[in-house]
N, C-alpha and C positions, 0 to 999 in steps of 0.2 A: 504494500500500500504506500503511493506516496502521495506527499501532499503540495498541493497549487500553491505557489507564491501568490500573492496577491501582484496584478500589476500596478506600477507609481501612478498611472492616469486613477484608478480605485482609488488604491491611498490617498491620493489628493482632492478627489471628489470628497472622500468620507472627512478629512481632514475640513475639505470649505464649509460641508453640513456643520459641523460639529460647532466650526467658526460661528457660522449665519445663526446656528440657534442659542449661542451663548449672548450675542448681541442683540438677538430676539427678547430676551431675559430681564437683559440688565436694566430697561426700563420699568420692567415689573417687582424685580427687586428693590431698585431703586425706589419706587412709589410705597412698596410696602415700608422699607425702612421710613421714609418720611412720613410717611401715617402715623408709624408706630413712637414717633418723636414726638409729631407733634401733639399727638391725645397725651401723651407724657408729661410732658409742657403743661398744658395747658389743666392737666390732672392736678400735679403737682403744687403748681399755681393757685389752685381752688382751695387745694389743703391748707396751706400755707395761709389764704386770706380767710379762710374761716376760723384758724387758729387764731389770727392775730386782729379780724375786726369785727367776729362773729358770722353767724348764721346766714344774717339777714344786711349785711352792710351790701355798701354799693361796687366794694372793691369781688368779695363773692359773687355778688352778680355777675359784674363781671367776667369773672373767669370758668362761671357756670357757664356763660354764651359761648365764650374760645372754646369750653370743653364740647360744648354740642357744634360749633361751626369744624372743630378738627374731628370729628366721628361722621359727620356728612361728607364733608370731604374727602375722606377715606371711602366712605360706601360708593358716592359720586365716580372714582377713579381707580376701586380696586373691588365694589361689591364686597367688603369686609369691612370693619374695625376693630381696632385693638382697646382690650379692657385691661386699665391699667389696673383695676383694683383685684381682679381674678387672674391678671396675667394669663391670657389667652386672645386671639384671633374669634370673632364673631363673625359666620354667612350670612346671617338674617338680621336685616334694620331692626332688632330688637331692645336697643336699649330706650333707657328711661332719660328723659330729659330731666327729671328730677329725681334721680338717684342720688343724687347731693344733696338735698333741700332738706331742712332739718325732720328728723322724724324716720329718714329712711337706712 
């Protein structure tokens, strides 16, 4: 039994696929990392103004609206968002706009 070389015109086909689909990618990686920043951000943010001006001040507002404008954003451009409080990936526009809001 012996075995077929591959020829270099193969190799370099398979080689350009492999190329084209890594750069197919990178935009979607790309998008998910910056999703996943900015609900981050803007998580973070909310914790922080609710520590320091309460529940109900106008700085948590605030950063309740970045949290819901970076989770749209995400769904808008990857059909996901990221939960920073469960640390996981969401498919389904399922959260709550007031999951922050005192009480929850």
């Amino acid at each position: 039994m012996s075995l077929k070389m591959p020829s270099l015109r193969t190799i370099f086909m398979c080689l350009t696929i492999s190329v084209a689909f890594l750069f197919a990618l990178a935009p979607v990686i790309h998008a998910d990392d910056d999703c996943q920043k900015r609900v981050i951000h803007a998580d973070h943010k909310l914790h922080e103004a609710i520590e320091h001006h309460g529940w109900q001040s106008s700085q948590a507002d605030h950063w309740r609206h970045e949290l819901a404008e970076a989770r749209s954003y995400c769904w808008e451009h990857s059909h996901r968002w990221w939960d920073e409080d469960e640390h996981r990936w969401h498919d389904q526009r399922d959260w709550d706009d007031h999951d922050h809001d005192h009480g929850h």
